[in-house]
N, C-alpha and C positions, 0 to 999 in steps of 0.2 A: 193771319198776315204777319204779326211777330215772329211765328215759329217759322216761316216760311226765310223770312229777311237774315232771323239768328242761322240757320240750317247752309243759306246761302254765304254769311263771311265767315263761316267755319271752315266751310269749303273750297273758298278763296286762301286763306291763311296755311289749309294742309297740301294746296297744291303745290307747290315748291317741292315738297316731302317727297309725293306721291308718283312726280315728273321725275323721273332718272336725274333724282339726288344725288349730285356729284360730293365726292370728299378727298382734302387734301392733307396729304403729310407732311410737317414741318420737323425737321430732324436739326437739333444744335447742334453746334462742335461744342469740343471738352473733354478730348485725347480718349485715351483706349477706355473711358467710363462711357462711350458712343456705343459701345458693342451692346449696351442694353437695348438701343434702335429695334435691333434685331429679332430681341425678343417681342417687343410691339408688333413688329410688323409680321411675325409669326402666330401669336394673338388673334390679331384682326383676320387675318387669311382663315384661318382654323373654323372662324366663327360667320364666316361670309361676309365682314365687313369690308365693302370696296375700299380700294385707292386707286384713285384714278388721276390724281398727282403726287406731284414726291417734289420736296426742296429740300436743302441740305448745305450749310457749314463746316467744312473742315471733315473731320470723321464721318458728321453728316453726311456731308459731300460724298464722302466716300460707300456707308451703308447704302443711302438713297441711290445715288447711282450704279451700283452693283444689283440692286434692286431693276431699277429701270433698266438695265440693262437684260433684262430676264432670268437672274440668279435667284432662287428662291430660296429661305431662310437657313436651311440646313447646308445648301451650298457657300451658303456667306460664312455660316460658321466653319467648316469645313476650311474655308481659305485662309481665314483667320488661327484656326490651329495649325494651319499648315507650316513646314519649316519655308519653304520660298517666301510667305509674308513676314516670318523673324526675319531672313535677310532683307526684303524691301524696307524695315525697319530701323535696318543696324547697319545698311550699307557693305556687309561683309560678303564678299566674294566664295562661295561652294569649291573647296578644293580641286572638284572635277577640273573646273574653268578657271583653275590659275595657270594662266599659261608662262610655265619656268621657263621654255625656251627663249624668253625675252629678257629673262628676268637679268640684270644684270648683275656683278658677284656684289656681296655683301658688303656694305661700309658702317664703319662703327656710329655711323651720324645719327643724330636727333632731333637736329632742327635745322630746316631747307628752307632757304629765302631767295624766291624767284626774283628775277628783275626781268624786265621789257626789253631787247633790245632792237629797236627799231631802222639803223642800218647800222653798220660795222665802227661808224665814231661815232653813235647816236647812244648815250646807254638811258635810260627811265629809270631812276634812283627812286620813283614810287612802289617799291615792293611790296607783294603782297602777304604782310608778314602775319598779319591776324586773317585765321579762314573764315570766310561767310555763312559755315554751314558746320556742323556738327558730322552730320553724319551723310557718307558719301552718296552722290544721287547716281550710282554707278547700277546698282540690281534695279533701283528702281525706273529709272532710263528704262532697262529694258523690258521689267515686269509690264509698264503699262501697254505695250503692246500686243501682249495673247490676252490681256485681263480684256480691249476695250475695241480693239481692232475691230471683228467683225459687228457687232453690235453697232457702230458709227459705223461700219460700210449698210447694214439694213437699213440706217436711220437715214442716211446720206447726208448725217454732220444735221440734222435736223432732229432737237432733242426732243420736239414735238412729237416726234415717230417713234420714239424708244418704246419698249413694251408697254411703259409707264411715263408720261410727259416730265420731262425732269428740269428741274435747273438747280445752278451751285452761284455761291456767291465767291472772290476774292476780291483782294487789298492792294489796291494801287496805292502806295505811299505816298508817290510826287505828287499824284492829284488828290489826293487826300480822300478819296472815295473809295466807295463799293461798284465792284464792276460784276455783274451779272451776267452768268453766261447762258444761252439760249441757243446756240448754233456754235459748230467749230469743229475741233479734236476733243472729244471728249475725256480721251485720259489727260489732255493737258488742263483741259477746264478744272477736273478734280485731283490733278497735281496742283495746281495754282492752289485749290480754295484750301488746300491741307499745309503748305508748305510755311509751317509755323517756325517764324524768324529765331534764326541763329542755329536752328536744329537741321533744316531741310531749307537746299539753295530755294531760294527763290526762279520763278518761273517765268520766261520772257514769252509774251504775248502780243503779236500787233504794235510793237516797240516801248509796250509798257511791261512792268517791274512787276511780278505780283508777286502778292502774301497769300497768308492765310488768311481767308475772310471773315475769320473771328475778330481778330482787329477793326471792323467798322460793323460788322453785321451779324454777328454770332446764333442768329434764331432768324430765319428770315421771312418772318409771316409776312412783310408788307410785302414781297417777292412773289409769294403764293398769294395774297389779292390780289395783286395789282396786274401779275401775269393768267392767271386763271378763274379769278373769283368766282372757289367751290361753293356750295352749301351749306358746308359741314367741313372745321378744322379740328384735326388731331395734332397736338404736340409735346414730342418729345424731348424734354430739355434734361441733360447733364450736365450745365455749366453752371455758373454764378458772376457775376460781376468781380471785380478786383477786389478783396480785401484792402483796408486804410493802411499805406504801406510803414513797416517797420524801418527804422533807422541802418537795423545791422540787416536784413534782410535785400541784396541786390535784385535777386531774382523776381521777387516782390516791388522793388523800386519802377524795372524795365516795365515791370506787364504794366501798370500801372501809369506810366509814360504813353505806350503803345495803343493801349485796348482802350475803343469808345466806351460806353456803360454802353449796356443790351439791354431793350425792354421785354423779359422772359416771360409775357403775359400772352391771352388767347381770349379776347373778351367772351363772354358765357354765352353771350348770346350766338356767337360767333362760330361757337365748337366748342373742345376739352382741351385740358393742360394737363399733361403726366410729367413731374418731377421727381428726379432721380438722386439718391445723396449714396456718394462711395466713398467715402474720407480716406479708406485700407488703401485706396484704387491711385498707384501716383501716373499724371501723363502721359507718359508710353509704358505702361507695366500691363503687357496685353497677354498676360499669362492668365488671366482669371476671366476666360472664354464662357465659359458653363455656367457660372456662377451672376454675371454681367447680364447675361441672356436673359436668362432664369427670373433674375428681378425683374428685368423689362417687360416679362411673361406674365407671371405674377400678379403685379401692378394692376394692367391693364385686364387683365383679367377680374379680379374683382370687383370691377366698375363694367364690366362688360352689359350688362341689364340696362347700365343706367347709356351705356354707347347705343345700344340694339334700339332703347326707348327715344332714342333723338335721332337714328338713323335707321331707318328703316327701311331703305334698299338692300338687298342682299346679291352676293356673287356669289354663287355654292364652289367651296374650296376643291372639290372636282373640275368643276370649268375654267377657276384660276389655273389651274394643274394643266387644263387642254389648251389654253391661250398661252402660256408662257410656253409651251412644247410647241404651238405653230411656229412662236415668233423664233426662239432657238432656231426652228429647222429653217428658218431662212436667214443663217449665218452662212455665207461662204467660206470655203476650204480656207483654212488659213495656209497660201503658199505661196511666195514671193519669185517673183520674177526679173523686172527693172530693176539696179540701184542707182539712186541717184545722190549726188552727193555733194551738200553745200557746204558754205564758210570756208574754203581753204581754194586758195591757185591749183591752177592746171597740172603743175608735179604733184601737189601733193593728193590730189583727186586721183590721179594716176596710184599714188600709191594705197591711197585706201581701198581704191576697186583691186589692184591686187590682192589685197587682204581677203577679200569675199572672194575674186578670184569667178566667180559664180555668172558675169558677162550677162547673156540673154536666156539664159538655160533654167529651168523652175527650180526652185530650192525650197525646205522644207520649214521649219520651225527651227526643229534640232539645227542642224545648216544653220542660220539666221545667229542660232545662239551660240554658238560656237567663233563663227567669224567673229562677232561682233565683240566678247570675251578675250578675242587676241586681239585686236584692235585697241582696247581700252588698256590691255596690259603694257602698252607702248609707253614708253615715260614722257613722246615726244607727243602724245596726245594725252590733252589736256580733259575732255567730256566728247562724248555724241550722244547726241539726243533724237533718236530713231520715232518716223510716223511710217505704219503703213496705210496706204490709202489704197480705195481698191478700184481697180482697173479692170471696168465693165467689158473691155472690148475684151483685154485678154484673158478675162474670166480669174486672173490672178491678184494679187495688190504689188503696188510698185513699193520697194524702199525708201524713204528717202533720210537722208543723214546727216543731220546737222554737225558737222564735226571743226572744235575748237583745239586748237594745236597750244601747246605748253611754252611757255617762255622759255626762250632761249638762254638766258643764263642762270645757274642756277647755285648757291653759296652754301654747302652744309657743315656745319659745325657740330661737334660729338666729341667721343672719348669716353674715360673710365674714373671713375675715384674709387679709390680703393687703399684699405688699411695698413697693405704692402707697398712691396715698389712698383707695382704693375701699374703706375697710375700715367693715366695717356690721355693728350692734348690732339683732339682730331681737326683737322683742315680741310674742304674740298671743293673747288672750282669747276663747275661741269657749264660747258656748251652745250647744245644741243640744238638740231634743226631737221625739219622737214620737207623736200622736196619728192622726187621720185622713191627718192631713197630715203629711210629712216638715220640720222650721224647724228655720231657725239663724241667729244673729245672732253678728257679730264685730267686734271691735277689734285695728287692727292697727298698729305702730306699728315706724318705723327709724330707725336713726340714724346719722348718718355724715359724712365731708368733704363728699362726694360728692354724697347726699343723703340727704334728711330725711322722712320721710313717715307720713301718719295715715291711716288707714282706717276709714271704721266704715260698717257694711251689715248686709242681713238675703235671706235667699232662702226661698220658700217653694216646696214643690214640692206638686201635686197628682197623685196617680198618677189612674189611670185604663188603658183598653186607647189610649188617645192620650194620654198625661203629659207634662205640662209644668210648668213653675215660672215663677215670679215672681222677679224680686233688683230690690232696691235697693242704689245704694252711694253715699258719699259721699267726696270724695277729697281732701286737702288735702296738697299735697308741692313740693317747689324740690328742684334740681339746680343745683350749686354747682361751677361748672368752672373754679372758679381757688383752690378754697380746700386751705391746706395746702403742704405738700413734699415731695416723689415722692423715695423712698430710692434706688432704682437707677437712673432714668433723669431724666433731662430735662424739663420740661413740654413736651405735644406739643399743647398745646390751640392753637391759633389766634385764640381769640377769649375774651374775659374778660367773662362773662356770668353771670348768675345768673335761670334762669326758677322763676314762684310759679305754680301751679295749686291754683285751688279751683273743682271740679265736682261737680255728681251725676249719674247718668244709670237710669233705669227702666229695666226690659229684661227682656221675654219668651222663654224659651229651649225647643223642641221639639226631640227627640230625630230623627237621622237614621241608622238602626239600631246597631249595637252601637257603632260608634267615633265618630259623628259628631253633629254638633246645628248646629241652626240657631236663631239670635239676632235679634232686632229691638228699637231701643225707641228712646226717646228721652233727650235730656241739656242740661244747661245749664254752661256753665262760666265762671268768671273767669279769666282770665289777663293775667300781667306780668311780663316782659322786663326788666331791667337791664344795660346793656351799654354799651360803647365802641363808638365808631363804627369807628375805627380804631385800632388796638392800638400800632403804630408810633408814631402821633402824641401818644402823652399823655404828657402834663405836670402837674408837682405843678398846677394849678389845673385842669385838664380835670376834668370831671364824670359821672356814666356820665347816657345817655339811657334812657328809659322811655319802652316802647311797651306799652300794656295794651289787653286785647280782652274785648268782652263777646258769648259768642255760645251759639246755642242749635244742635242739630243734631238729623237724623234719621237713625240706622243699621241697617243686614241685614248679619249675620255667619255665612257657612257656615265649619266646619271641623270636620274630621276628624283623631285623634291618637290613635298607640300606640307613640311615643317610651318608650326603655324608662328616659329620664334628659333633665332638664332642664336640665343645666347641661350632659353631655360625652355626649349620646345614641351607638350604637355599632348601634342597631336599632331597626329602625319605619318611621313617618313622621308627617309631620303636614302636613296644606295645609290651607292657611284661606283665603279670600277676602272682603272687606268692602268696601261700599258705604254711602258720607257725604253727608247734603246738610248743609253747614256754612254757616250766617249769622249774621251781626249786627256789632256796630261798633267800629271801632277808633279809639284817642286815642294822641297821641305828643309826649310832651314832650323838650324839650333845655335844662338851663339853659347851654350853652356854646350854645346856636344858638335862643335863643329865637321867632326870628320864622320859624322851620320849623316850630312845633307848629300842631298837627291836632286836631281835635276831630271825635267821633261822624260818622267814615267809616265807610257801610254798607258790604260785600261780603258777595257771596254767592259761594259754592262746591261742588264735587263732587269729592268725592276716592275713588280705588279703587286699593285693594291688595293682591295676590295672592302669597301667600309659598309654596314647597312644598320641604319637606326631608324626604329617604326617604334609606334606607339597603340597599345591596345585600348579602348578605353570599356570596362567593364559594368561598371555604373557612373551615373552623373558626375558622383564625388572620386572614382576609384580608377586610375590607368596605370597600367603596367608596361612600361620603355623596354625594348628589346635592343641590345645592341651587340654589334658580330664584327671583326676588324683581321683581315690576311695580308701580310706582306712578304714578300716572296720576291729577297737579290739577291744576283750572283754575282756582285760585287767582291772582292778579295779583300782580306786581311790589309789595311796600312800600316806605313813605318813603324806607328807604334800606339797602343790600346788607348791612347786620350784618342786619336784623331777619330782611330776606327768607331769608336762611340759617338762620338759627336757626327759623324759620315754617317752611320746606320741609322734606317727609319724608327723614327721614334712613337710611344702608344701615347696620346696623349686628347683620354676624351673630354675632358671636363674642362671649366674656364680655367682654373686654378693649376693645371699639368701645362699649359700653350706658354705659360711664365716662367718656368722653372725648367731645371735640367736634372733628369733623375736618370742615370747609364744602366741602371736595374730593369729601364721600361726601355731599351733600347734593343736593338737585334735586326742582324739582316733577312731572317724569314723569323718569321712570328705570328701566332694566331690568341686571336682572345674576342674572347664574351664579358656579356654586361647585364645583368635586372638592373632597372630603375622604377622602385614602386614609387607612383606619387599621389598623393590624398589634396584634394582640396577644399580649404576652407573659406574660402568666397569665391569670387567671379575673376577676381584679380591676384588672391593670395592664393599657394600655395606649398605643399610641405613634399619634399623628394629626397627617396635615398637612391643612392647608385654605387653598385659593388661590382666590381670587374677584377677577372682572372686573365693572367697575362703570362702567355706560356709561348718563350724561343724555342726554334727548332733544335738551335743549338748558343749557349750564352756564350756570350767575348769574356774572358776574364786576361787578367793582367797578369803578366810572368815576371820575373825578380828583377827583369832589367827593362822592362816599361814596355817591353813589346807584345802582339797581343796573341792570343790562341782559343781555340776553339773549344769547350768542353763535349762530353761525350751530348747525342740527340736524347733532348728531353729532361734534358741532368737536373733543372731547375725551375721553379714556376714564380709569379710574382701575385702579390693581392692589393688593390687600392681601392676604399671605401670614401663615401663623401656625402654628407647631409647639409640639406641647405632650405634654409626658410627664404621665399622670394615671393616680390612684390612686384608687379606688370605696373609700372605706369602708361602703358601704350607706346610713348617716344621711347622707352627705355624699359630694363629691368632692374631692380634691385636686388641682392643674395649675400646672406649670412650663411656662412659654412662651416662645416669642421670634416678636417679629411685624415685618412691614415693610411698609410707606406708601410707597406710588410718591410721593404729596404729603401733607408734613407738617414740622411744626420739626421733629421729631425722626423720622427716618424708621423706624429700629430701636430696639426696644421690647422687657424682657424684665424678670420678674415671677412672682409666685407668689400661689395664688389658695388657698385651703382654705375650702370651706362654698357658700354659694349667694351669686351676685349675681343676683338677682331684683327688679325695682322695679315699683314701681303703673305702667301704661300712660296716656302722655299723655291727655290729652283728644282731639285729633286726630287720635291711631293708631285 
């Protein structure tokens, strides 16, 4: 009778076991040291240990539900080395989808401070001068949509139904809680539970704020009891509570302010606990894929005996293999049909659906990601944060598009410091607004030894399935090439001239697909010359001569640009080509040569110039700059060889040529190449040389009585060398140089640049 009673609560006690033993995964956050998840959960599958739930924190959040979502462990690794997850991580936009044709021209600025303006005498002086977020939510916006889409259309927003029942936890700050999710948009649930403050915006939800739900809940096992209560818990933890914070230690201070303490336990009886130590592994350093895994693998692996011996249900990793391919096969096509489009008035809805352009008609993926790419490229939009949801009747998913428009006024401040005179104080006032039409109007203003410059314009863009824009500008600026005293070197100018330009010029600009656009239009401009005839000859009573031009011109600009930096580019290219018809009349006064002045001489002209700079890059550390430069006028000889120089297009690739005036790099057709090898020694530093040959068709030289002439074709070549150590701050760059002049006063040149030297574009270029 004993043996019978013992026999009997044996069998009591192993029923649980013996009854389709359920087991759940609990997965911590604790940044790119999560990716060992993976290896667990590769482990258990290998060995037929179920999961038949998944929870997850942050990274958590993110392996578990990639998981539940039907991805199986080599696909998760796979997305993780993939280059679209370095951008979901860095915020950086893929050259394919920078779309230049928006882009507007370059300003030397570094720091842009929005303000609010809420009607025309209303201005909000709370700008937003400190960002909420590190790194842009711009790729990843739109990454979560092919990651999460159809898997939430099979679920039907019911994460009960996912492959794997899943849930994710985030951090409501205002309420001071853990807000768990169990139903919804799933890439938003696991945008939320990831979006670790200051680094990634925060995620708006049902009109709450969310965080990363490391901050209240970093391991969520009471999540998986309280939602599922498995059998049998597995947990994977690679986090730790906060360190006691350091005095000099901020980053340490915050978390420490922020983060509840987590109890990173799994009581024995309960299930197992797998802890992970990466000390090498910092936050987001998700470059050690293999290695992350591998331990995860590892691990769990040599306790595997002692797993098999407390769980005793098995799923033979073939059958896993045939249930995650049913559920796959009931993903719908991912192709979009509806858009619809919230957060902005009736123009401005108008004008986002021009963008898609795309009406009732099915569109693809590619489509989706392309509109949507020019849409963000907009200045005049602020974020869109895209859900598709699928659309049982029409067999397709509808768009729909949260889209936030940019404040309207907009302050940027910039410039240059620099060891020369080139040192420039940047100013700039931009409007901007959205209705039907994308507008902006701005004032732009420099200042410096160097030069001086005003700007004010306006661009209007019309979208459409063929968009294009409208700009006006108006340009008032002089370059001042003798003003001042050069701290390290010499004066290397050759010529003591000061030119004044006031022009404006119309100009229609159509897109030439994602990097490229084409320009036409017309311009009017004043210009005037002050100079010496010859430099050599003056005397307290010489006086400078003035030649001033009134002319009107007609221009076509092709170019193409994915330069990843305008001052010390390292990757891209840019080629642009333009074609000028230039006329109208020149006057030239001398008070030292009175009976040489000239009155309203017409000329006409055609000038074309062909610039291409690409970047090769060979290995990680190793790229080699290619650069090609044609200019081809039939401009004529002037009064006399200063004007004709200072008048002829000038070669000037580098930061340090755009400040100076060298007549040796000067010529009305002219061809020259360029290598620029450059070696990098970080992420943000490094070393470039660039050597350029600069060969006239025919050189201007100066004859005995200061007028100019032609030498024979090809009589002369020129050579400019220039090495520079440079540091990317991101708002800016930094560059230490030393350069050399085959012909010049000073032939070696060496200097330091911090910021942008960027100036208005003659009239002429």
């Amino acid at each position: 009778m004993r043996r019978i009673v013992l026999i009997f609560i044996v069998l009591i006690s192993t029923f649980p076991i013996l009854n389709a033993q359920k087991v759940g995964l609990v997965l911590s956050g604790g940044g790119a040291k999560g990716i060992s998840h993976i290896g667990v959960i590769k482990a258990l599958e290998e060995n037929g240990i179920p999961i038949d739930y998944i929870a997850g924190t942050s990274m958590g959040a993110i392996v578990g539900g990639m998981y539940a979502m039907g991805y199986s462990p080599d696909e998760m690794i796979a997305i993780i080395k993939s280059k679209d997850f370095k951008l979901w991580t860095t915020g950086e936009v893929e050259s394919n989808y920078k779309y230049y044709y928006r882009n507007a021209d370059p300003k030397p600025s570094f720091v842009e401070i929005p303000f609010n303006v809420h009607n025309i005498d209303s201005i909000n002086l709370k700008s937003a001068i400190l960002p909420t977020n590190i790194i842009s939510p711009r790729q990843m916006n739109y990454a979560f949509v092919p990651l999460t889409a159809q898997a939430n259309a099979v679920a039907g927003g019911d994460f009960d139904k996912l492959f794997v029942p899943f849930r994710c936890v985030a951090s409501d700050i205002y309420n001071k809680e853990a807000v768990i999710f169990r139903y919804g948009v799933l890439g938003d649930a696991i945008r939320a539970s990831m979006s670790y403050p200051f680094m990634f915006k925060p995620v708006m939800i049902d009109n709450r704020l969310l965080f990363d739900g490391g901050i209240y809940n970093n391991f969520p096992v009471d999540v998986m009891r309280s939602d599922f209560n498995p059998d049998f818990m597995i947990g994977s933890v690679v986090a730790n509570n906060p360190r006691k914070p350091d005095e000099r230690d901020i980053v340490m201070q915050i978390e420490n302010m922020i983060m509840t303490r987590t109890d990173y336990s799994i009581p024995k009886k309960e299930g197992m606990l797998f802890k992970f130590s990466a000390p090498s592994v910092k936050l987001f350093d998700f470059s050690k894929v293999d290695e992350l895994v591998q331990m995860g693998y590892d691990s769990v692996m040599k306790h595997m005996d002692e797993i098999k011996a407390r769980v005793s249900r098995r799923i033979p990793f073939e059958e896993t293999i045939k249930r995650r391919k049913a559920f796959r096969d009931r993903y719908p096509e991912l192709k979009f049909q509806n858009v619809i489009v919230e957060g902005v008035d009736s123009l401005q809805k108008k004008y986002v659906e021009q963008v898609f352009h795309y009406h009732n008609n099915v569109f693809t993926l590619k489509d989706f990601k392309e509109a949507y790419f020019k849409l963000i490229s907009d200045d005049k939009i602020l974020e869109v944060i895209p859900h598709a949801v699928y659309n049982s009747a029409t067999g397709n998913f509808d768009l729909h598009l949260k889209v936030k428009t940019q404040n309207h006024l907009k302050v940027s401040l910039g410039g240059n410091v620099s060891s020369s005179t080139s040192n420039q104080a940047y100013f700039g006032l931009t409007y901007q607004n959205l209705t039907e039409y994308a507008q902006s109007a701005y004032i732009d203003a420099q200042f410096g030894k160097v030069y001086n410059g005003l700007g004010i314009g306006t661009r209007i863009e019309i979208p459409a399935q063929k968009t294009w824009y409208m700009k006006l500008g108006v340009i008032l600026h002089s370059f001042d090439y003798f003003a001042g005293d050069q701290v390290f070197y010499n004066d290397t100018r050759t010529a003591d001239f000061t030119e004044n330009e006031v022009y404006t010029k119309l100009s229609a600009g159509f897109p030439l697909s994602m990097k490229g656009r084409m320009e036409f239009g017309i311009g009017y401009g004043y210009l005037k010359d002050n100079y010496y005839l010859n430099r050599a000859l003056i005397t307290s009573n010489t006086r400078e001569d003035e030649s001033a031009f009134s002319l009107g011109s007609l221009f076509g600009r092709l170019e193409s640009y994915t330069l990843n930096d305008v001052m010390y580019p390292t990757k891209g290219y840019s080629h642009s080509t333009s074609l000028q018809m230039i006329g109208g009349e020149q006057t030239y006064r001398s008070e030292n040569n009175p009976a040489k002045n000239v009155n309203d001489i017409f000329d006409l002209w055609v000038q074309w110039r062909a610039k291409l700079d690409q970047y090769i890059q060979f290995t990680p550390k190793f790229t080699l700059g290619t650069y090609g430069e044609i200019a081809l006028s039939s401009r004529k000889l002037l009064e006399n060889y200063t004007i004709s120089v200072i008048q002829a297009p000038a070669f000037q690739p580098t930061p340090y040529t755009r400040t100076v005036f060298n007549e040796a790099f000067c010529a009305n057709q002219f061809a020259a190449i360029g290598l620029k090898p450059i070696y990098k020694l970080t992420k943000s530093l490094h070393i470039r040389g660039e050597a350029y040959w600069f060969v006239p068709y025919q050189t201007i030289y100066r004859a005995a009585d200061n007028t100019a002439y032609y030498t024979k074709p090809f009589y002369s070549s020129q050579f400019m060398a220039e090495t520079s150590l440079v540091y990317n701050f991101k708002i800016a760059s930094a560059g230490m140089f030393l350069n050399y002049f085959s012909t010049a006063s000073s032939q070696w040149n060496f200097g330091i640049n911090i910021g942008f030297l960027l100036f208005n574009p003659k009239f002429t270029e």
